[in-house]
N, C-alpha and C positions, 0 to 999 in steps of 0.2 A: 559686285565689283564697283559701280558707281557710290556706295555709301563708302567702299576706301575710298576713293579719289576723295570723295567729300570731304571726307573726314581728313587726309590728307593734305588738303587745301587749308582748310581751317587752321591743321593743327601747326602748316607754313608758315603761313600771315603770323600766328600769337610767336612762332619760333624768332621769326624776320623781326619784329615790335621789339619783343622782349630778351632776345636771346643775349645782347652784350651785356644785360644786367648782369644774366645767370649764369655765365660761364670766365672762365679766365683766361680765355684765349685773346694770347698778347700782339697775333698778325691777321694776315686775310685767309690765311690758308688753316691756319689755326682754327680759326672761325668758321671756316665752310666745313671742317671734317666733323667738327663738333655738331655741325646743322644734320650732316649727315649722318651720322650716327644716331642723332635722334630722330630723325626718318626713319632709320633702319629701325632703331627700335621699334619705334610704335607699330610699323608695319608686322615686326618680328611677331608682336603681343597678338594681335590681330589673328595672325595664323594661328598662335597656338590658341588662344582662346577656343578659334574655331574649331580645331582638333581638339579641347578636351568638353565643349557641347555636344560634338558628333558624337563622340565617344560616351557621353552620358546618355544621351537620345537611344543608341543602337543596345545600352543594358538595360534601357526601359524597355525598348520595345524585347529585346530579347526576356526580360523578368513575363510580360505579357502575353506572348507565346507559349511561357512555360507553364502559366498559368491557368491559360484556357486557350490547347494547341486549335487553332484555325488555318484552313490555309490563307483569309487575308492578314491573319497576325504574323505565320509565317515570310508571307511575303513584304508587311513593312517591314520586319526584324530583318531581311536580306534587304531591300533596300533601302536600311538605316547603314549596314556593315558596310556595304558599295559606296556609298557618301564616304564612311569615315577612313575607308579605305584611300579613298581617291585623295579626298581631304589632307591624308597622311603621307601620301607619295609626294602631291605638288608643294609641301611642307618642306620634304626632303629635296625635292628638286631646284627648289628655287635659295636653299642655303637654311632655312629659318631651324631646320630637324639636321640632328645629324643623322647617316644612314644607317648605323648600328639601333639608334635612338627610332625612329620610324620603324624599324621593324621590327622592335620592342612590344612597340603598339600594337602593331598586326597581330604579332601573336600572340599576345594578351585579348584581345577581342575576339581571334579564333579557340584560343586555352578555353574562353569562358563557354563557350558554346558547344565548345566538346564535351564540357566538364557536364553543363545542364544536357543535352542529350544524349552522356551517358547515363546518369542517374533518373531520365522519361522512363529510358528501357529497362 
């Protein structure tokens, strides 16, 4: 959470510097929704980035599993899926997912799972 902020901060200040160049915004208000909305953005990015690393992280660890089943590879592969899980709700929760869209994910991360241990057994 403190590398948003950071990042956040930063990406303020260049917004605050530069932003009358880069935008067309002809008042005050104009101007500030514009500031917002790239806020919104970047933050948007952010989440989903993070949700589709989780989501690559939990088919490696899940490929590793299937590979050579252990129970500690088992138990990274679940809690890689609990991360990307969780990762996918506060997605949805906080606007960035929408909630058809988030549970897309879930059961695409569950599909895959089901899919490789139906074909272990």
């Amino acid at each position: 959470m403190g590398a948003i902020l950071v990042n956040l901060v930063v990406c303020v200040h260049f917004i605050d510097s530069y932003f009358r160049k880069l935008t067309v915004a002809n008042n005050k208000s104009a101007l500030k929704r514009a500031k917002i909305a790239e806020r919104n953005r970047l933050r948007n990015k952010t989440y989903k980035s993070a949700v589709k690393t989780l989501m690559k992280k939990y088919y490696a660890a899940l490929e590793a599993y299937t590979a050579k089943p252990t129970d500690e590879s088992k138990q990274e592969m679940m809690t890689r899926m609990s991360e990307a899980y969780s990762k996918i709700d506060k997605a949805v929760k906080r606007g960035v997912l929408h909630t058809n869209n988030g549970a897309r994910k879930k059961s695409k991360l569950a599909q895959r799972l089901k899919s490789l241990a139906q074909t272990a057994v």
